[in-house]
N, C-alpha and C positions, 0 to 999 in steps of 0.2 A: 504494500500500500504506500502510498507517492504521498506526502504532504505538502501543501503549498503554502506560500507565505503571501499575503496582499502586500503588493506592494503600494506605498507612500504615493497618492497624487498630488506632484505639485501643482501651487497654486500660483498664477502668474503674480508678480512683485506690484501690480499696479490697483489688483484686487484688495490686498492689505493694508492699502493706505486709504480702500473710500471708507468713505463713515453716511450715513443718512443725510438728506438735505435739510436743512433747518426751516422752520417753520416761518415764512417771509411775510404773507398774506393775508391776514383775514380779514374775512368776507364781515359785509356788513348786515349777515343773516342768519339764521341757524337753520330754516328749511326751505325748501323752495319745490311748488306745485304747481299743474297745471289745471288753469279756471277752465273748466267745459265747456260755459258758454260763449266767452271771450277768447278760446284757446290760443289763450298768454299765461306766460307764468307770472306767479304771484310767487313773493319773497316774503317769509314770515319772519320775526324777530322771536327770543327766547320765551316770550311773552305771548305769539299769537299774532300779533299786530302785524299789521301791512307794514312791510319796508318800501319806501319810493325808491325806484332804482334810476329816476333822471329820464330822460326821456333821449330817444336815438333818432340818430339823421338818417336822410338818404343820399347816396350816390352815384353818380351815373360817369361810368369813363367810356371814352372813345380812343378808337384806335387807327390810324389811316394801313390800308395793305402797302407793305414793299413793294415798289417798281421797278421794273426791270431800265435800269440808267447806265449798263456798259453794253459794249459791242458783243459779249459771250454771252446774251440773254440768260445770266443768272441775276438771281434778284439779290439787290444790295440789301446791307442792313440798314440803311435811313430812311426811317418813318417816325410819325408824330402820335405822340399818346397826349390825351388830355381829360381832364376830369373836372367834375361838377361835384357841391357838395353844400348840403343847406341843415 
């Protein structure tokens, strides 16, 4: 009968030095649901209470297509990007 020994897996040197990320963030809510009727979410505080969470924009970007501008009809890279935002 043959006995075997596990061998040691090493562990790469870069694993040993993370640690968790620290806690940067918090939110200004403890839960947050989706209203059925208005199907938006609503943000609750520890309390129940409605959190106002601000209100969001819209925006709209445009893009023009690449034109073909040399003799080898491949298309260059210059074109125009532009954007709206209220």
């Amino acid at each position: 009968m043959q006995t075997t020994t596990a061998t040691p897996v090493r562990v790469p040197w870069g694993i040993t030095r993370m640690r968790p990320y620290p806690n940067t963030y918090q939110p200004g809510y403890a839960t947050a649901e989706l209203d059925h009727v208005s199907q938006t979410t609503v943000f609750r505080d520890t309390r129940g209470g409605v959190v106002e969470m601000g209100k969001h924009g819209t925006s709209k970007g445009t893009e023009t297509q690449p034109q073909s501008t040399n003799q080898d009809s491949r298309n260059d890279t210059d074109h125009d990007q532009d954007s709206e935002q209220d």
